[in-house]
Backbone as CSV, one residue per row, in Angstrom:
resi,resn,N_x,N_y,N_z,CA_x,CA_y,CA_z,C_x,C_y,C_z
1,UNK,-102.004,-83.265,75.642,-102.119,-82.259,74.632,-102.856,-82.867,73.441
2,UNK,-103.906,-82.480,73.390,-104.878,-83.352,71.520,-103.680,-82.439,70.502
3,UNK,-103.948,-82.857,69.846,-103.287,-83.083,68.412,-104.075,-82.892,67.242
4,UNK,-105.077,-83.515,67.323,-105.810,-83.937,66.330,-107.187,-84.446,66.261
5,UNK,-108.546,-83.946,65.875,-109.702,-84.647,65.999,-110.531,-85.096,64.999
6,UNK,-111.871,-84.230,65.080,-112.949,-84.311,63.464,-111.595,-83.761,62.521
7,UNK,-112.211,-84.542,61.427,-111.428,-83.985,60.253,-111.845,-84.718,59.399
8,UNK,-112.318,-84.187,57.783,-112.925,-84.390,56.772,-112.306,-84.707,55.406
9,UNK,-110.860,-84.932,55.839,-110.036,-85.960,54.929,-109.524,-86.791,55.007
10,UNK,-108.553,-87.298,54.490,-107.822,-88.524,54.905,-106.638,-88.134,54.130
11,UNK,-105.648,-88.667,56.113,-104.322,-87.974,55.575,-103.915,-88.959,54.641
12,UNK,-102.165,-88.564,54.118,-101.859,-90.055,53.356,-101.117,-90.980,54.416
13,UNK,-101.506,-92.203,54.024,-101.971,-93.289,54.794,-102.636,-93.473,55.503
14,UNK,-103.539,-92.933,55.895,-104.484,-92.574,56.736,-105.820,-93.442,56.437
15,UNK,-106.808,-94.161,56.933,-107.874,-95.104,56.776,-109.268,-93.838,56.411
16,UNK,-109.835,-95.105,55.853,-110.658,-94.380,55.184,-111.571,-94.458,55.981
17,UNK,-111.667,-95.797,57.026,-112.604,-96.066,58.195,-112.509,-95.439,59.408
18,UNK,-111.420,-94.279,59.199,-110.974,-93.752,60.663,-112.401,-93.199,61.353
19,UNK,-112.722,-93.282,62.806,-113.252,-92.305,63.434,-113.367,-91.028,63.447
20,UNK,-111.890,-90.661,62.981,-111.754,-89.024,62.516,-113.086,-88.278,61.915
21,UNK,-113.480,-89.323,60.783,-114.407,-89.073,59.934,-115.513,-88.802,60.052
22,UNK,-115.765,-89.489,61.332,-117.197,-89.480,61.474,-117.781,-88.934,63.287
23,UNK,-116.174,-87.924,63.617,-116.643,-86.745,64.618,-116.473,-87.515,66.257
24,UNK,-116.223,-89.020,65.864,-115.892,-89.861,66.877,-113.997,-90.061,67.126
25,UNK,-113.356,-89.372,67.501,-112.073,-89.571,67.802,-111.049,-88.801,67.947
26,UNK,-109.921,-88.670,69.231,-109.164,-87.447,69.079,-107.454,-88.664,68.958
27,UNK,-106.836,-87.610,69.035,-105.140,-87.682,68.743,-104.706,-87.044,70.054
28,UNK,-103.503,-87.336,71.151,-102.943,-86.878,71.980,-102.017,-87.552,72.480
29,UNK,-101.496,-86.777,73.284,-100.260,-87.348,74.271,-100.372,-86.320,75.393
30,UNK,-99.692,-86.971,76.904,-99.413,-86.420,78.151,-98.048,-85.870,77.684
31,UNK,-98.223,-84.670,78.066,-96.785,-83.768,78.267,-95.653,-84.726,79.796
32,UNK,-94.234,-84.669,79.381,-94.082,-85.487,80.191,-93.513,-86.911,80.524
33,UNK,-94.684,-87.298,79.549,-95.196,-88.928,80.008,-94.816,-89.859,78.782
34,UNK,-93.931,-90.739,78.372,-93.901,-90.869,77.251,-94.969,-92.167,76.674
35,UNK,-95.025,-91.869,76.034,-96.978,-92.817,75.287,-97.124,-93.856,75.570
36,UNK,-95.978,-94.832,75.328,-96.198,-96.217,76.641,-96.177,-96.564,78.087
37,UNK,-96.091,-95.271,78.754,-96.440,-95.517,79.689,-97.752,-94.618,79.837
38,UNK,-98.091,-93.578,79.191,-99.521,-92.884,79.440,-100.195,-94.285,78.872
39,UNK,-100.473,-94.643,77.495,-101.197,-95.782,77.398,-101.010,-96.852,78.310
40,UNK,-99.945,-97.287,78.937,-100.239,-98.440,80.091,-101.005,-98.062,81.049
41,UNK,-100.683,-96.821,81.838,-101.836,-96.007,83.048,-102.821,-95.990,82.639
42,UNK,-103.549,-95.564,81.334,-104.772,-95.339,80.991,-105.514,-96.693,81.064
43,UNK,-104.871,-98.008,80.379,-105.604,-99.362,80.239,-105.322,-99.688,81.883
44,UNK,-104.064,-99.755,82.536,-104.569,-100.198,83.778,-105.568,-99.568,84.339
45,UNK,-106.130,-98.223,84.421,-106.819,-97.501,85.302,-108.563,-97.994,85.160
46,UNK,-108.425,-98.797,84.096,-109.754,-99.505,83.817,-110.661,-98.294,83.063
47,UNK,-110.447,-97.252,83.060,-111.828,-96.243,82.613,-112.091,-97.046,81.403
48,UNK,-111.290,-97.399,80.196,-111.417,-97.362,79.186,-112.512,-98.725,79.233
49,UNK,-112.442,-99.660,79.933,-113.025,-101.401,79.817,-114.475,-101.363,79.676
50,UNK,-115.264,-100.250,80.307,-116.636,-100.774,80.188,-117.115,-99.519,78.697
51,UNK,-117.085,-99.969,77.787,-117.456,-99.104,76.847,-117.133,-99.528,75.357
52,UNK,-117.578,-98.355,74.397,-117.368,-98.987,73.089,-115.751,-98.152,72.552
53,UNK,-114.493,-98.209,72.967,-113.747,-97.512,72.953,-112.372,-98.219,72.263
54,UNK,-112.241,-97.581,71.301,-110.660,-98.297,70.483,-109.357,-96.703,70.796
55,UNK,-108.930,-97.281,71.576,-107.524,-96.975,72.183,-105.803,-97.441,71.277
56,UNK,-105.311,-96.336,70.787,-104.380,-97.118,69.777,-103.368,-96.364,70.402
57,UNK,-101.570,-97.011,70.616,-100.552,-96.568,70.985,-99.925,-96.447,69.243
58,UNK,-99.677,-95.416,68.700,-98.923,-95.659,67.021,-97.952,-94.769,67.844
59,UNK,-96.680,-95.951,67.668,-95.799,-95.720,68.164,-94.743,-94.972,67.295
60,UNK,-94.883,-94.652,66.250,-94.360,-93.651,65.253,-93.013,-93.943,64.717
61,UNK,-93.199,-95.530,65.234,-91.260,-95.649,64.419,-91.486,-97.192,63.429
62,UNK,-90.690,-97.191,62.667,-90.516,-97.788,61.630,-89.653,-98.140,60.990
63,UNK,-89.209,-99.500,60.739,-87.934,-99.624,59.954,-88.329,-100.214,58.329
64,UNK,-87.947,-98.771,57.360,-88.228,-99.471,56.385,-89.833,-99.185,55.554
65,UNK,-90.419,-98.693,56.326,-92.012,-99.002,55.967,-92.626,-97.674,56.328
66,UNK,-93.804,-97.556,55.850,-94.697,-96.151,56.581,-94.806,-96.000,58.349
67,UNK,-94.507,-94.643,58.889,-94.678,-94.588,60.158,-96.185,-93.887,60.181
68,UNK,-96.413,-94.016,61.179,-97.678,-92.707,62.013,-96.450,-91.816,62.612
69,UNK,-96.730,-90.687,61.612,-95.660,-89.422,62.099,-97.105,-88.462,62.639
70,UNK,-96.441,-88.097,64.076,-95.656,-87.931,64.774,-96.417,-89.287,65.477
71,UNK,-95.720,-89.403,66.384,-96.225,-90.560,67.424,-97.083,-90.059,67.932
72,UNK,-98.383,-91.066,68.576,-99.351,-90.046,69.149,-100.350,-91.320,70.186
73,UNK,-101.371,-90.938,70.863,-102.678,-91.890,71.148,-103.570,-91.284,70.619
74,UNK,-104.227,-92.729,70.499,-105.445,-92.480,69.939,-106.878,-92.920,70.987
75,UNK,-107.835,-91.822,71.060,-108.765,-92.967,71.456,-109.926,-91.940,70.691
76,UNK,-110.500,-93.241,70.133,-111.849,-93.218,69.478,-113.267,-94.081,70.215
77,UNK,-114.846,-93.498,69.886,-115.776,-94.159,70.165,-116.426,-94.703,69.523
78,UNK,-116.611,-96.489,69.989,-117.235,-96.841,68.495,-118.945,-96.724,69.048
79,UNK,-119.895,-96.509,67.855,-121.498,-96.683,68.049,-121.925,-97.794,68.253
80,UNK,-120.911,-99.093,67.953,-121.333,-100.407,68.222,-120.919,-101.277,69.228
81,UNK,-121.474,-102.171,69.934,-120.496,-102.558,70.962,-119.123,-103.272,70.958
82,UNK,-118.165,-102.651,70.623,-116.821,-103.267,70.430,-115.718,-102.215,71.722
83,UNK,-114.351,-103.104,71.758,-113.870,-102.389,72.733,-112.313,-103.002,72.341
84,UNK,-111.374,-102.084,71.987,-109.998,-102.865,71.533,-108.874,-101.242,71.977
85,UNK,-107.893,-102.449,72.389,-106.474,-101.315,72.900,-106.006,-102.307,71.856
86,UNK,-104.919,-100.848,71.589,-103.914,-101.746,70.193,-102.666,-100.898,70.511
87,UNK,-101.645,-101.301,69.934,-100.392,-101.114,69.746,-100.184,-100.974,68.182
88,UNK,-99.802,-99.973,67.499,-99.638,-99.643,66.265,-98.359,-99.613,65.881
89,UNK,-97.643,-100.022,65.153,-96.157,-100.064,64.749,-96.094,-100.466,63.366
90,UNK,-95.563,-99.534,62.178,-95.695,-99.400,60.522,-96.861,-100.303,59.811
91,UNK,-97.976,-99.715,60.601,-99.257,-100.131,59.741,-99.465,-101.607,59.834
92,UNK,-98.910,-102.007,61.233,-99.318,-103.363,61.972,-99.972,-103.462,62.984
93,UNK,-101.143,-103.864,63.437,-101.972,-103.551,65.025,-102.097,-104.709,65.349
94,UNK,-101.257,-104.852,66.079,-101.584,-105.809,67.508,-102.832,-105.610,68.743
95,UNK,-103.659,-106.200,69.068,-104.626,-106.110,70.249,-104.006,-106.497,71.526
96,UNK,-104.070,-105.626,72.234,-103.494,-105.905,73.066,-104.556,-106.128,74.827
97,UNK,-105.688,-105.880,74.024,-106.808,-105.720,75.187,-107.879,-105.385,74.687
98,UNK,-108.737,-104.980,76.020,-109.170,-104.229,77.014,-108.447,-105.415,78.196
């Protein structure tokens, strides 16, 4: 289910560098499926590896600190050649791949 795509602000807390911005990036989740394991299927399934693609799990919980409400995935395209899966947890990103 997307959630979320282009968009011409910035939520609060929200990056100013997001993809959002610039028409490159959606917001979703599998009905179902809960986000660590849709994001594990998706990075095992390889689609994501040959490309310029940042893949983020914001896992929407937080102790203490800002969340990404609601929980969600992310995948964005970058124009340059870069390629990163991350794990998001209160405005901390871990790389966790490609």
């Amino acid at each position: 289910m997307l959630t979320s795509g282009d968009r011409s602000h910035v939520p609060p807390g929200g990056s100013t560098r997001s993809l959002h911005l610039a028409g490159r990036a959606a917001d979703f989740y599998v009905e179902g499926v809960s986000l660590t394991e849709a994001f594990n299927r998706i990075r095992a399934s390889g689609i994501l590896n040959d490309g310029n693609f940042e893949f983020i799990n914001h896992l929407g919980v937080c102790n203490g600190g800002p969340a990404t409400i609601p929980a969600h995935l992310h995948l964005g395209h970058y124009s340059t050649n870069q390629n990163r899966h991350m794990i998001e947890e209160c405005g901390s990103y871990r790389v966790v791949g490609p």
